[in-house]
Each structure stands twice: as structure tokens, then as C-alpha cells.
MOPAC internal coordinates of N, CA, C and O (Angstrom, degrees):
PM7 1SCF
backbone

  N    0.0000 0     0.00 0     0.00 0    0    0    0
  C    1.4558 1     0.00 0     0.00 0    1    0    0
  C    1.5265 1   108.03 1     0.00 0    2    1    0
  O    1.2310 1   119.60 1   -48.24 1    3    2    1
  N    1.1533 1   118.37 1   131.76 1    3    2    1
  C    1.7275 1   132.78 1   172.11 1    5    3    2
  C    1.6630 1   106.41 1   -78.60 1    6    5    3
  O    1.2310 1   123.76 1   122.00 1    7    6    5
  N    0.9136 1   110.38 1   -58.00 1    7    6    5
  C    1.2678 1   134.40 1   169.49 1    9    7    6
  C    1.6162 1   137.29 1  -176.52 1   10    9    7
  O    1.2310 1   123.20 1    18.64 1   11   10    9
  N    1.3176 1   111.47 1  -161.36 1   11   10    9
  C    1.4457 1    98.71 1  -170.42 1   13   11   10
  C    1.8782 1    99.25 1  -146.68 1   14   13   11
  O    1.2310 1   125.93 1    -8.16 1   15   14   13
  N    1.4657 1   106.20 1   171.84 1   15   14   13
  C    1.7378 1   128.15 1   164.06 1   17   15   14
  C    1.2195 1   109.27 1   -97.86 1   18   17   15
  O    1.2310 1   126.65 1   -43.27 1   19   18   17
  N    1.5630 1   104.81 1   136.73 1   19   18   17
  C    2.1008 1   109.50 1  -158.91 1   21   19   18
  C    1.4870 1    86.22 1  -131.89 1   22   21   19
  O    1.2310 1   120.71 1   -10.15 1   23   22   21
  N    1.2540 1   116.25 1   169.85 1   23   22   21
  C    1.4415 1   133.95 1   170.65 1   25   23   22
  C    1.4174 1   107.51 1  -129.62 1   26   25   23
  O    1.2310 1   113.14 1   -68.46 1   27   26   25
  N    1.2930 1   130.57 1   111.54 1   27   26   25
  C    1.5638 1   113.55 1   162.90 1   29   27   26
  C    1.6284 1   111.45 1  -100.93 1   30   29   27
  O    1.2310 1   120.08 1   -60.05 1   31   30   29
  N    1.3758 1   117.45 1   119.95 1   31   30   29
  C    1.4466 1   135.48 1   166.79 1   33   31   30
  C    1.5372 1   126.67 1   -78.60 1   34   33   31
  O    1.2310 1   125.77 1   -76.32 1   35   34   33
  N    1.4230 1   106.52 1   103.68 1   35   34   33
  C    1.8411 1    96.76 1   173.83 1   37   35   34
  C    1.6471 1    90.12 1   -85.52 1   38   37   35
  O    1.2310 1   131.68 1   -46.65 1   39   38   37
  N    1.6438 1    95.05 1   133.35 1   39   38   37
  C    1.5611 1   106.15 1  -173.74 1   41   39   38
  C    1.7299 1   102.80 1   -81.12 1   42   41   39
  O    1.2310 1   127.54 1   169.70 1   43   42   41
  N    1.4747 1   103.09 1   -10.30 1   43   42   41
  C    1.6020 1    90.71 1  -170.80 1   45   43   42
  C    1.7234 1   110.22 1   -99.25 1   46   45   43
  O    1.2310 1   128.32 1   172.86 1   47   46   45
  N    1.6747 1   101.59 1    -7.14 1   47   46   45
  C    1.9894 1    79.55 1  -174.08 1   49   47   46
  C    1.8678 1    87.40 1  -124.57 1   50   49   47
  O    1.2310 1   114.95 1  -179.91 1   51   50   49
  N    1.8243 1   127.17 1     0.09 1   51   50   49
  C    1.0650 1   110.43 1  -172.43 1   53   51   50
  C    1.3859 1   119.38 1   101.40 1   54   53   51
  O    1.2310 1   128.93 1   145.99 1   55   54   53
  N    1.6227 1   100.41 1   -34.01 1   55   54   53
  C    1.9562 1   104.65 1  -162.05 1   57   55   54
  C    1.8627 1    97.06 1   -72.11 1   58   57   55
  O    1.2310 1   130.06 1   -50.07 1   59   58   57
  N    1.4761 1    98.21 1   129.93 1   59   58   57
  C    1.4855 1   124.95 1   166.35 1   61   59   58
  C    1.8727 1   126.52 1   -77.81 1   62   61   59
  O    1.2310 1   132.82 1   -66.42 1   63   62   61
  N    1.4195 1    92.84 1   113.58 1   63   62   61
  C    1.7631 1    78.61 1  -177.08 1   65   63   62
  C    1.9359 1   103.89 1   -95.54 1   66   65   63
  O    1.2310 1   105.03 1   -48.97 1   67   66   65
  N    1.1015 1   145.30 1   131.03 1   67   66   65
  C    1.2945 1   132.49 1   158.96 1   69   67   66
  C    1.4187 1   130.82 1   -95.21 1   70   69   67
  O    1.2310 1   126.13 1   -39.13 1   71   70   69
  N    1.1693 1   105.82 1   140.87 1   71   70   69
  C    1.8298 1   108.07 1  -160.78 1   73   71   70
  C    1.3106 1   107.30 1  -137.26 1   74   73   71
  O    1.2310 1   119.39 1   -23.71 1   75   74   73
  N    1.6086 1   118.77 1   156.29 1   75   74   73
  C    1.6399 1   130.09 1   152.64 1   77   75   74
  C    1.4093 1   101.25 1  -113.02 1   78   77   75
  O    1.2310 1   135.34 1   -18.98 1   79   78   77
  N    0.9909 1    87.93 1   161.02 1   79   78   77
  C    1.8743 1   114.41 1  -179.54 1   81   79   78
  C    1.1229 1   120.83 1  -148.97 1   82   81   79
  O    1.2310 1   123.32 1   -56.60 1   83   82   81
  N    1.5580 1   111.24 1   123.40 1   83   82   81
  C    1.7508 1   104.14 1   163.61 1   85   83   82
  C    1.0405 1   124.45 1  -116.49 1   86   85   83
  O    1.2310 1   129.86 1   -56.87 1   87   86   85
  N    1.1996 1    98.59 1   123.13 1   87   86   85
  C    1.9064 1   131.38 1  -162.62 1   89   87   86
  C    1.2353 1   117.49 1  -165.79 1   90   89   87
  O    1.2310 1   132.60 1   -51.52 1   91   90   89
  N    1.7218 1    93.26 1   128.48 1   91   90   89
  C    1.5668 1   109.43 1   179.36 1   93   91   90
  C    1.7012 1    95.02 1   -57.41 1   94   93   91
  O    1.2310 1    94.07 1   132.28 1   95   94   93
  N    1.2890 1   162.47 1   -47.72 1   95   94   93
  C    1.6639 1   144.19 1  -173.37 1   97   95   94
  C    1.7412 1   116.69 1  -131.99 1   98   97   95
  O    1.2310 1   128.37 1   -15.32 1   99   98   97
  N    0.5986 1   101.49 1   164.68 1   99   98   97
  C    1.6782 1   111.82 1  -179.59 1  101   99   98
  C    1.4724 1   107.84 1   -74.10 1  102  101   99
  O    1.2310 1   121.39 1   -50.92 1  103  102  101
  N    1.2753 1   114.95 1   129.08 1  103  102  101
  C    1.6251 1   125.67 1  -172.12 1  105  103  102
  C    1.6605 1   104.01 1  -125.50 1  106  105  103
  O    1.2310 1   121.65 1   -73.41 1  107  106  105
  N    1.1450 1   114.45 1   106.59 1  107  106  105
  C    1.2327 1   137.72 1  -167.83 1  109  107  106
  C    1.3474 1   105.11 1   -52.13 1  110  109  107
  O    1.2310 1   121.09 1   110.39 1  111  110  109
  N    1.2293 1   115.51 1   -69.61 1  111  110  109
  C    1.7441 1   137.63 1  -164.82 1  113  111  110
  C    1.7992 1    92.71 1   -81.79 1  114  113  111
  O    1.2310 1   118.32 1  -171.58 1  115  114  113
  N    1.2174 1   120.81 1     8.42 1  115  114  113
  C    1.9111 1   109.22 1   144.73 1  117  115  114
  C    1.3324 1   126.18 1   -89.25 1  118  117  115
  O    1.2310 1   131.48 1   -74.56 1  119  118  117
  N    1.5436 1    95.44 1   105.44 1  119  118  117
  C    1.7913 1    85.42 1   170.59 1  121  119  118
  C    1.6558 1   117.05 1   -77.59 1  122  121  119
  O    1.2310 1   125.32 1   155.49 1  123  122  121
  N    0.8957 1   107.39 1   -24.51 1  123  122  121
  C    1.5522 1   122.10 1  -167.15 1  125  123  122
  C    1.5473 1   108.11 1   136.89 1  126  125  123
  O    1.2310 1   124.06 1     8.47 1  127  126  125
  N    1.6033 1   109.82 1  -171.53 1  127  126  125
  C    1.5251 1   112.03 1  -177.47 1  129  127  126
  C    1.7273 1    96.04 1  -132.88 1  130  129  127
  O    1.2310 1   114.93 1  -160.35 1  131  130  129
  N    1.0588 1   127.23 1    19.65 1  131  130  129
  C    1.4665 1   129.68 1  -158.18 1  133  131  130
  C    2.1451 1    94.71 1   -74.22 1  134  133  131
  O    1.2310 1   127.80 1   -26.05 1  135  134  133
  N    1.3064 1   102.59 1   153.95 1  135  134  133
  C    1.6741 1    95.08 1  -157.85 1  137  135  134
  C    1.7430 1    73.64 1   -78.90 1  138  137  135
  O    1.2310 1   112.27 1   116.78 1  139  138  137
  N    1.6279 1   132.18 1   -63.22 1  139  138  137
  C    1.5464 1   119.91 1  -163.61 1  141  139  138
  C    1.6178 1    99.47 1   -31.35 1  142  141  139
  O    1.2310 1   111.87 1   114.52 1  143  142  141
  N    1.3645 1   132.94 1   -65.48 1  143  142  141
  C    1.1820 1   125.50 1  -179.12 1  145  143  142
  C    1.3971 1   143.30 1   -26.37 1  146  145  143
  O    1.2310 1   131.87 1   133.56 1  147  146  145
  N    1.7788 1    94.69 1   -46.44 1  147  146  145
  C    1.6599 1   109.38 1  -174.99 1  149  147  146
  C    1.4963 1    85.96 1   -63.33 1  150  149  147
  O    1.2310 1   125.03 1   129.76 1  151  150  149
  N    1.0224 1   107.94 1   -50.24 1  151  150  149
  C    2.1352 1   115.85 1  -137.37 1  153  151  150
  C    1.9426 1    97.31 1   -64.33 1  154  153  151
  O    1.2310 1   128.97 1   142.91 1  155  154  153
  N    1.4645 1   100.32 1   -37.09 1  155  154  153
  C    1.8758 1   110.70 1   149.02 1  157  155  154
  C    1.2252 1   143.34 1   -42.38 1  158  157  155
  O    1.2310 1   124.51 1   138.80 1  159  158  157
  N    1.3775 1   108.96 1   -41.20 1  159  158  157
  C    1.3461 1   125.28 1  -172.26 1  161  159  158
  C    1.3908 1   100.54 1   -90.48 1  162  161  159
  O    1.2310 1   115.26 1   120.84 1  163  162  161
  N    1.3496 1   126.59 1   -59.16 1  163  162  161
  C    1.1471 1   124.83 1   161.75 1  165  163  162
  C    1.6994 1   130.61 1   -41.25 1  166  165  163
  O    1.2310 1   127.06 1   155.21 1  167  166  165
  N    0.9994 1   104.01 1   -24.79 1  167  166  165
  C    1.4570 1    96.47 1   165.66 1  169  167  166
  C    1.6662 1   117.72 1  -117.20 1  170  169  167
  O    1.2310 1   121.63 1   178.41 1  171  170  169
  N    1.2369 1   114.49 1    -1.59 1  171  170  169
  C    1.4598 1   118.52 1   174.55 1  173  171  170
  C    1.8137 1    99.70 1  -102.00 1  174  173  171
  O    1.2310 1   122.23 1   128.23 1  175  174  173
  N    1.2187 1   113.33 1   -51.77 1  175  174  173
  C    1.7447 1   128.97 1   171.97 1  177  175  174
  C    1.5145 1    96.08 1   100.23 1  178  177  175
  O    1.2310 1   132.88 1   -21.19 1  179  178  177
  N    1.3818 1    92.73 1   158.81 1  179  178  177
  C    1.7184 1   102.15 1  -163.51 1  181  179  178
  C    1.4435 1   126.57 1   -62.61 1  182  181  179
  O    1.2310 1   130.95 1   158.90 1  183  182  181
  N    1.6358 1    96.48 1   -21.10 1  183  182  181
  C    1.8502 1    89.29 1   165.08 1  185  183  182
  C    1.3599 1   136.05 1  -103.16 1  186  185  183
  O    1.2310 1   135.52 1  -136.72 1  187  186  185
  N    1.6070 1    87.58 1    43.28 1  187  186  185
  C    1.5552 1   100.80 1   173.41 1  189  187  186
  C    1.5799 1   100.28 1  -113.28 1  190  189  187
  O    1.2310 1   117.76 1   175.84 1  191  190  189
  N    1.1508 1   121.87 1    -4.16 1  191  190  189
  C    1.3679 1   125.41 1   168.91 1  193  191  190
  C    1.5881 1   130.86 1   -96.72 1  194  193  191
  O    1.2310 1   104.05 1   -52.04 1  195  194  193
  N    1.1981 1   147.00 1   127.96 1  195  194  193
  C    1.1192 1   162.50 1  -157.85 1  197  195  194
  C    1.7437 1   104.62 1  -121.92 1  198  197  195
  O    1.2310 1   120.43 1   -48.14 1  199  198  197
  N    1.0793 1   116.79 1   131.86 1  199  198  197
  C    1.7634 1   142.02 1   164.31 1  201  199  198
  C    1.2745 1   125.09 1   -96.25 1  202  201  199
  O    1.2310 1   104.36 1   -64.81 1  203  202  201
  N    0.9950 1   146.47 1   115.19 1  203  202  201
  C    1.2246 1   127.77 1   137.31 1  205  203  202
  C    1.7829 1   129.87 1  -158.16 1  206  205  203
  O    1.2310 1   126.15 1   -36.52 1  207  206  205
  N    1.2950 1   105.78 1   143.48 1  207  206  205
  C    1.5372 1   113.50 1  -168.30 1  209  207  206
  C    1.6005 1   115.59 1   -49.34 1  210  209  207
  O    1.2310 1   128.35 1   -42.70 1  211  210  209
  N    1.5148 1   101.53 1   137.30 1  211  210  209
  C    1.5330 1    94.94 1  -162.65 1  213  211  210
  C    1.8842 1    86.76 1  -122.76 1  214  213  211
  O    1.2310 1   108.72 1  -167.43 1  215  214  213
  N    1.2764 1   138.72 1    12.57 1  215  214  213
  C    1.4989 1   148.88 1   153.05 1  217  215  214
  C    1.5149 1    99.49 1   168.68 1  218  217  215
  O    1.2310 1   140.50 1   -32.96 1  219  218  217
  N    1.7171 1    77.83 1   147.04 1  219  218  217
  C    1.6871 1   107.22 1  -176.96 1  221  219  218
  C    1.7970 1    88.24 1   -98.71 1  222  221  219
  O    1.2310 1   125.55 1   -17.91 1  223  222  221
  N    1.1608 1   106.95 1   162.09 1  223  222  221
  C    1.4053 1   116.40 1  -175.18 1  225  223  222
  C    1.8135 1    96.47 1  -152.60 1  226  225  223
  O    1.2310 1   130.97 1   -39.14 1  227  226  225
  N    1.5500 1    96.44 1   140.86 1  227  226  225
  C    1.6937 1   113.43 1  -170.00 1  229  227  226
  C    1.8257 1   110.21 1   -90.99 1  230  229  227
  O    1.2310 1   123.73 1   160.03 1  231  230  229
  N    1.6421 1   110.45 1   -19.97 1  231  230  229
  C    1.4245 1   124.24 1  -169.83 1  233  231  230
  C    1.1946 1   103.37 1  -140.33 1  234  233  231
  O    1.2310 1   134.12 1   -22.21 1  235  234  233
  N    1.6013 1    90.31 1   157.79 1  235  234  233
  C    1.8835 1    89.60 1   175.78 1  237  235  234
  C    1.4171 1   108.19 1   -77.13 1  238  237  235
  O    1.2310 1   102.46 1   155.13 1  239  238  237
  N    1.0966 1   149.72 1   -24.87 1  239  238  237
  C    1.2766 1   160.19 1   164.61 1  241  239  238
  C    1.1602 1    96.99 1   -44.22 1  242  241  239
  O    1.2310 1   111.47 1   101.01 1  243  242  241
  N    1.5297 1   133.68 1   -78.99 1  243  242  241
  C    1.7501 1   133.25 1  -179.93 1  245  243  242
  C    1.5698 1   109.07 1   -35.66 1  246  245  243
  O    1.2310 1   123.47 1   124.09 1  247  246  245
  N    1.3806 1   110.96 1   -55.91 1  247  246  245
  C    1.0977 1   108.23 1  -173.41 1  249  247  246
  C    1.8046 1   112.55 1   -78.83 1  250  249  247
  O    1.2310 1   114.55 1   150.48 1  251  250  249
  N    1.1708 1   127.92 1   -29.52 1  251  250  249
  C    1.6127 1   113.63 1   168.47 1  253  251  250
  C    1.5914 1   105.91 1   -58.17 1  254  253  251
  O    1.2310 1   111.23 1   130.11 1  255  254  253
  N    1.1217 1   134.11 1   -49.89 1  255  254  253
  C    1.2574 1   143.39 1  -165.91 1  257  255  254
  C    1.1047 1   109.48 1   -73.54 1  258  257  255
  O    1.2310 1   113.42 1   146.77 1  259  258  257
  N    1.4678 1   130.04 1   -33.23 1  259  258  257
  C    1.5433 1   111.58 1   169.70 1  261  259  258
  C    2.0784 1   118.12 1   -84.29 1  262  261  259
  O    1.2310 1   136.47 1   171.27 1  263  262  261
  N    1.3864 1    85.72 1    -8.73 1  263  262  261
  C    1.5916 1    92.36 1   170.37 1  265  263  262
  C    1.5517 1    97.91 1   -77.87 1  266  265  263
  O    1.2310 1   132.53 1   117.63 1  267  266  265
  N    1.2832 1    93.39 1   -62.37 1  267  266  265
  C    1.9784 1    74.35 1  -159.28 1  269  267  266
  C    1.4474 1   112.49 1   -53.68 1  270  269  267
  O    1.2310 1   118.98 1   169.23 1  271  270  269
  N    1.5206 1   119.54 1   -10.77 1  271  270  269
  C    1.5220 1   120.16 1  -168.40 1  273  271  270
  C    1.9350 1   110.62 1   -78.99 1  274  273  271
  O    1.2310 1   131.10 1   149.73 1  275  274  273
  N    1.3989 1    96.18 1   -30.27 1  275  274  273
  C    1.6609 1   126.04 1   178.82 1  277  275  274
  C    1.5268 1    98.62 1   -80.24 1  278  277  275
  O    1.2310 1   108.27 1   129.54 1  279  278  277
  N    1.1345 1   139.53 1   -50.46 1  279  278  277
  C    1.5394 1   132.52 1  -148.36 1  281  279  278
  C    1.7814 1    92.33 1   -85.88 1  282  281  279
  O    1.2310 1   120.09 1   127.20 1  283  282  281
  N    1.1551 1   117.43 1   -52.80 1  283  282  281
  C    1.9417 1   137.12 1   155.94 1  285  283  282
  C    1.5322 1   115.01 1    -9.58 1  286  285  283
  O    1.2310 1   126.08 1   135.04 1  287  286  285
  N    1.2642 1   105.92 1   -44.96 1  287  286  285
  C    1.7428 1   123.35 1  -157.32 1  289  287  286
  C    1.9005 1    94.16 1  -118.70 1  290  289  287
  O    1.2310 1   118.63 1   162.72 1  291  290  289
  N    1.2433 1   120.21 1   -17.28 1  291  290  289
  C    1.3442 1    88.11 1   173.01 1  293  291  290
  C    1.7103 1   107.29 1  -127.00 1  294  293  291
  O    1.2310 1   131.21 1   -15.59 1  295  294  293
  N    1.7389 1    95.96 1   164.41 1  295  294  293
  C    1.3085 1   105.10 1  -169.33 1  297  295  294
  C    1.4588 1   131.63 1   -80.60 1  298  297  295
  O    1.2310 1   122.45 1   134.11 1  299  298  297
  N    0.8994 1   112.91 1   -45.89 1  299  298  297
  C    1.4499 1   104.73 1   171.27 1  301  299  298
  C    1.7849 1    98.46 1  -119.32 1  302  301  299
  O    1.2310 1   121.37 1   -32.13 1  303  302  301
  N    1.3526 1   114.99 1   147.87 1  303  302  301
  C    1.9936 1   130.88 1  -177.81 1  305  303  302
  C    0.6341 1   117.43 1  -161.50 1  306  305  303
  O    1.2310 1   119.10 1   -48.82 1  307  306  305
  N    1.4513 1   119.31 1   131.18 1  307  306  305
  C    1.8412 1   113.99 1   161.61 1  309  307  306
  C    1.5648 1    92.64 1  -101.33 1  310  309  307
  O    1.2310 1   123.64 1   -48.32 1  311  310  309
  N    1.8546 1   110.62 1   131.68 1  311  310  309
  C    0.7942 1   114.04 1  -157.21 1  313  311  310
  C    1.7297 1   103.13 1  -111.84 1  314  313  311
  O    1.2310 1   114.76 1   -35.51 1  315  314  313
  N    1.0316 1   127.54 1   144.49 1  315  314  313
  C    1.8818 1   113.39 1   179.72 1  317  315  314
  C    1.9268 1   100.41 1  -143.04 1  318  317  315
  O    1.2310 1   128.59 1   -10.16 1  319  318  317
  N    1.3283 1   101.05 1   169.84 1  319  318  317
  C    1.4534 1   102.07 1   161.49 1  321  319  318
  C    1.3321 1    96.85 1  -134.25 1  322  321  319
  O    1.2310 1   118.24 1   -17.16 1  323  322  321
  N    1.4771 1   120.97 1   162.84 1  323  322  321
  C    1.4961 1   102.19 1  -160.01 1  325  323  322
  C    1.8532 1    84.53 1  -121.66 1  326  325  323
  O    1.2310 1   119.78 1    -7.72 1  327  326  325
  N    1.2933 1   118.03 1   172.28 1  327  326  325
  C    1.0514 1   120.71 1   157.24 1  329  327  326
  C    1.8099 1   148.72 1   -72.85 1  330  329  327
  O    1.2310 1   123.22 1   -49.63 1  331  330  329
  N    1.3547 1   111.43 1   130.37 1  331  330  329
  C    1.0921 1    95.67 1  -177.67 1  333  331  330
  C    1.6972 1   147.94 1     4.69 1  334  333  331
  O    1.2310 1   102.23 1   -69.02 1  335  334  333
  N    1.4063 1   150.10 1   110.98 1  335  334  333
  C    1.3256 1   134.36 1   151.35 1  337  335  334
  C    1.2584 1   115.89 1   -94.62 1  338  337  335
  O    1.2310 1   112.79 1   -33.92 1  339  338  337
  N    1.3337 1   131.22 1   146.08 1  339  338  337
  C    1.2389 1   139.70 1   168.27 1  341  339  338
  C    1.3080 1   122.36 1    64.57 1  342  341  339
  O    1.2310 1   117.93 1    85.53 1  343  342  341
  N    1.6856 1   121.55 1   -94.47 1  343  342  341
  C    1.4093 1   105.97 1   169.04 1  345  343  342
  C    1.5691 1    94.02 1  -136.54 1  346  345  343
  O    1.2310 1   116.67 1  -126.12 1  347  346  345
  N    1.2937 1   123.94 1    53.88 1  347  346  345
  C    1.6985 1   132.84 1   165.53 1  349  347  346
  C    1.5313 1   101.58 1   -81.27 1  350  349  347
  O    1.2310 1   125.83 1   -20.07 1  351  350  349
  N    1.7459 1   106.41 1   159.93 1  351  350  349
  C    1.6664 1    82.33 1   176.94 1  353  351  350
  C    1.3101 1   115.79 1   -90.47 1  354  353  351
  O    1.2310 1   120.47 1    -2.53 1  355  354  353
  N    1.3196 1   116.72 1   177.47 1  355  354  353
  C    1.3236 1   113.62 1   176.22 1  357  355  354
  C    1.4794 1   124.01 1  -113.71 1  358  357  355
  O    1.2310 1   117.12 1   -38.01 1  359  358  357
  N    1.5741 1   123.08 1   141.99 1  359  358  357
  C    1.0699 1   155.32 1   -88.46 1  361  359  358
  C    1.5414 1   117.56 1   168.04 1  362  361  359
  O    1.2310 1   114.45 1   -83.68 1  363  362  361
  N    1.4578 1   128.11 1    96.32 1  363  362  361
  C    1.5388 1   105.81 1   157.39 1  365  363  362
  C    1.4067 1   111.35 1  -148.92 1  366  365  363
  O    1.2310 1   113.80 1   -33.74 1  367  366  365
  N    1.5021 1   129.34 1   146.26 1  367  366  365
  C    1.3173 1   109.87 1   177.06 1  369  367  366
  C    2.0327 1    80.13 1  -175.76 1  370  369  367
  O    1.2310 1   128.10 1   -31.90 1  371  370  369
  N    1.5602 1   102.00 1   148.10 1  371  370  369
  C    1.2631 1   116.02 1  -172.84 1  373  371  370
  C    1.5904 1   119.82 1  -126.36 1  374  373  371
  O    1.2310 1   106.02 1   -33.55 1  375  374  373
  N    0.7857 1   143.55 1   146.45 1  375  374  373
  C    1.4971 1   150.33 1  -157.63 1  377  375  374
  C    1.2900 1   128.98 1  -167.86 1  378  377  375
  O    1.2310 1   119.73 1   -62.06 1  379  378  377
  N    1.5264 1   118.12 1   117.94 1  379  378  377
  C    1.7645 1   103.72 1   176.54 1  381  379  378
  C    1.7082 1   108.70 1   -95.29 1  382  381  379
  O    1.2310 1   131.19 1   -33.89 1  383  382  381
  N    1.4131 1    96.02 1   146.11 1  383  382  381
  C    1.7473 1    97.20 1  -163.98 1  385  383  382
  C    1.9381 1    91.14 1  -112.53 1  386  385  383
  O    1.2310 1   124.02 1   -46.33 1  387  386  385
  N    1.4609 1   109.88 1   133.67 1  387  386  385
  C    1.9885 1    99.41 1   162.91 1  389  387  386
  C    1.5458 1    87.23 1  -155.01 1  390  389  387
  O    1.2310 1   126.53 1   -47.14 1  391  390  389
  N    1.6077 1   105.04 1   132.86 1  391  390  389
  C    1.2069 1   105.17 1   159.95 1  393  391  390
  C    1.8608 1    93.89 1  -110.93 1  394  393  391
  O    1.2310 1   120.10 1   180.00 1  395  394  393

């Protein structure tokens, strides 16, 4: 795995963050680093938030393409790519998405 597409859920208001990541495995206790996020977590606190991988992807190609195909179809995201782990490539750039 190169990396993967994550969802972070605040369980208390609903709001969806969407993310890529490159990383050789899925890391549970990452919500992301997106600033809407921190400024969330901090006032909701971290165990009001939930993670989890919504596709693993083998290339960076799989994985750009199923982001842009995911970010396309939903409505409101804070969208991030996260940086490199291990020997994935590296990659970073951040963006808020609302239609």
C-alpha cells in the first residue's frame, strides 16, 4: 500500500473531514492535521472524533484518482494530503473544498 483515503467523523455535530495519506499502513489514532480540524478537536476533544479508511490504494495514480473521484461526490470537506511515512512518496498540499 502507498497509501490510502480516510474520513475523520466528529461524532457530535456529523461534520466530515476527507483526506489522502501516504503511508505504508493505516494509523488509527490519525485524524488528520487539517487547521478546520485542530480548531475542532480542540474544542470538541479527540474522543469525539472517529477515523477510518475508506480505500487503500497500491499507486499514487490509484490513490490521486480515487480522491479526486471522492472529494467530486461529496458536499461539504476539509480536504488534506498528508505527508510522507517511511518510504511513500512525498507530497503535501492543503485545501478547504464547499460547494
Amino acid at each position: 500500500m502507498i497509501g490510502y483515503i480516510f474520513e475523520t467523523t466528529n461524532k457530535k455535530t456529523g461534520e466530515k473531514y476527507l483526506g489522502k495519506r501516504y503511508a505504508v499502513s493505516f494509523d488509527k489514532n490519525f485524524l488528520g492535521d487539517m487547521d478546520d480540524l485542530a480548531v475542532a478537536i480542540e474544542k470538541y476533544g479527540k474522543p469525539s472524533f472517529e477515523v477510518k479508511m475508506l480505500r487503500p490504494c497500491e499507486t499514487q495514480k490509484q490513490l490521486d484518482e480515487a480522491f479526486e473521484a471522492m472529494n467530486k461526490s461529496a458536499k461539504k470537506v476539509v480536504v488534506t494530503e498528508e505527508e510522507e511515512v517511511k518510504s511513500a512518496p512525498r507530497k503535501r498540499r492543503t485545501k478547504a473544498v464547499e460547494e
